[in-house]
C-alpha positions in Angstrom: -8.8 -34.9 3.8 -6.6 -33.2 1.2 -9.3 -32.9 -1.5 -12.3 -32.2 1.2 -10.4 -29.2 2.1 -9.8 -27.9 -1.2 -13.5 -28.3 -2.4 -14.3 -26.7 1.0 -12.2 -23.7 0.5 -13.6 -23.6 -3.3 -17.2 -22.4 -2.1 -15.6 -18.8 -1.1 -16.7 -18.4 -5.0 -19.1 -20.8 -5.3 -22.8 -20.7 -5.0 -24.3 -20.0 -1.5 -26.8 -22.8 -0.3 -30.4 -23.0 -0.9 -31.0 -23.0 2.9 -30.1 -20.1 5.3 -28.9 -20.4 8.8 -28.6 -18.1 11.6 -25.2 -18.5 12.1 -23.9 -15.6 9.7 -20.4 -18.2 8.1 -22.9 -21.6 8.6 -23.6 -22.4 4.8 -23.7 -26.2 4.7 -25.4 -26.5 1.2 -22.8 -24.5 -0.3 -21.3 -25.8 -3.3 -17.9 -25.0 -4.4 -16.8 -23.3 -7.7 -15.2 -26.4 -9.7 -13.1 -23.4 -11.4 -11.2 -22.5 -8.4 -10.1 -26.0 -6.8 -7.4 -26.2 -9.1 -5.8 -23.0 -7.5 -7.0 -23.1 -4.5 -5.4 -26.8 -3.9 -1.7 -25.0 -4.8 -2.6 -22.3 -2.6 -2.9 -25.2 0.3 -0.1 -27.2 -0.4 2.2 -23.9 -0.3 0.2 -23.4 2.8 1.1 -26.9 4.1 4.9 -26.6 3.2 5.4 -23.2 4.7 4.0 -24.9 8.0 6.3 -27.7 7.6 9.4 -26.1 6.0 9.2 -22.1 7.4 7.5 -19.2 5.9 10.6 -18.0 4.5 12.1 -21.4 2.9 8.7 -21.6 0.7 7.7 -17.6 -0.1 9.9 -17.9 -3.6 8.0 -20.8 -5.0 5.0 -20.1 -3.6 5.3 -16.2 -5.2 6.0 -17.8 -8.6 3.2 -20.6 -8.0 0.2 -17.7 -7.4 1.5 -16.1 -10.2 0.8 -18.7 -12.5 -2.9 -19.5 -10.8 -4.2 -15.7 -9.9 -6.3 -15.6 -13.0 -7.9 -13.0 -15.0 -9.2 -11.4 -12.0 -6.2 -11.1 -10.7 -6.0 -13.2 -7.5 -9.0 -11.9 -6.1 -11.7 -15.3 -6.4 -8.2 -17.4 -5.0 -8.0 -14.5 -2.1 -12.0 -14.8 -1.3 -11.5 -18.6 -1.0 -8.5 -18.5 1.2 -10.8 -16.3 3.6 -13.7 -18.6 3.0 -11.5 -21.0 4.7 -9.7 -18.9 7.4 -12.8 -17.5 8.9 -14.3 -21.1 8.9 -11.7 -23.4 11.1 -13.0 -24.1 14.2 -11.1 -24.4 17.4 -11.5 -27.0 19.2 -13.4 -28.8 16.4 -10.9 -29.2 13.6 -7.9 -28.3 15.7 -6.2 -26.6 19.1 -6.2 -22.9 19.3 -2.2 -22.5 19.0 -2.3 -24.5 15.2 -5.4 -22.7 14.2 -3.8 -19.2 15.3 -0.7 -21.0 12.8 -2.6 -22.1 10.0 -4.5 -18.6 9.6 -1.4 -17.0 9.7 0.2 -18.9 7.2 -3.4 -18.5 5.2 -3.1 -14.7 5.7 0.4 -14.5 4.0 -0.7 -16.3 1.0 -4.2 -13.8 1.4 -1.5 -11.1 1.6 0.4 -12.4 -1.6 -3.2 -12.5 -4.3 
C-alpha cells in the first residue's frame, strides 16, 4: 500500500483530472507529479516512524531528511502534497477517527517542518 500512498499523495502537484466532481477534494482522474514521489515517499516513512517510534525520537532525522528533499522551491510542492493527503483520509473508510486524528497530526508536523 506503501507506493499507492505515495503516488496518491504525489497528485497535490500533479495535474488535476479531466473530469470534475461535485465533491470539491473528489479528483479521481488525478495523476500524480512523478517529480515529487521521491520526496514525498521520505516524507511518509518519517511520518510512519514518528507514529511508531514518538514525534520526538524521529524530529532530528526527519529535519535533516526534508532538508535534503525540499527542492528548489523550497518545500512548498512537498508541503502541498502532504496536505493533498491530510485533507483526503477518510474516516471510517481508510481508518477510525482516533488514528486519522494521529496521522494528520503527525502529517501536520512534517507540513509545519517544509
Amino acid at each position: 500500500n506503501h507506493a499507492a500512498v505515495v503516488r496518491f499523495a504525489a497528485r497535490g502537484t500533479g495535474a488535476p483530472g479531466r473530469k470534475r466532481f461535485q465533491a470539491p477534494l473528489a479528483d479521481p482522474y488525478a495523476t500524480p507529479n512523478e517529480q515529487a514521489v521521491a520526496a514525498v515517499d521520505v516524507c511518509l516513512r518519517h511520518v510512519a516512524a514518528a507514529l511508531i517510534s514518538g514525534a520526538e525520537e524521529t524530529a532530528a532525522a526527519a529535519e535533516a531528511d526534508l532538508a535534503a528533499v525540499k527542492g528548489a522551491d523550497g518545500g512548498r510542492a512537498l508541503s502541498a502534497c502532504l496536505i493533498y493527503l491530510r485533507d483526503r483520509i477518510g474516516v471510517p473508510r481508510d481508518m477510525s477517527q482516533p488514528a486519522a486524528m494521529n496521522l494528520r497530526a503527525h502529517l501536520n508536523a512534517l507540513i509545519a517542518l517544509c
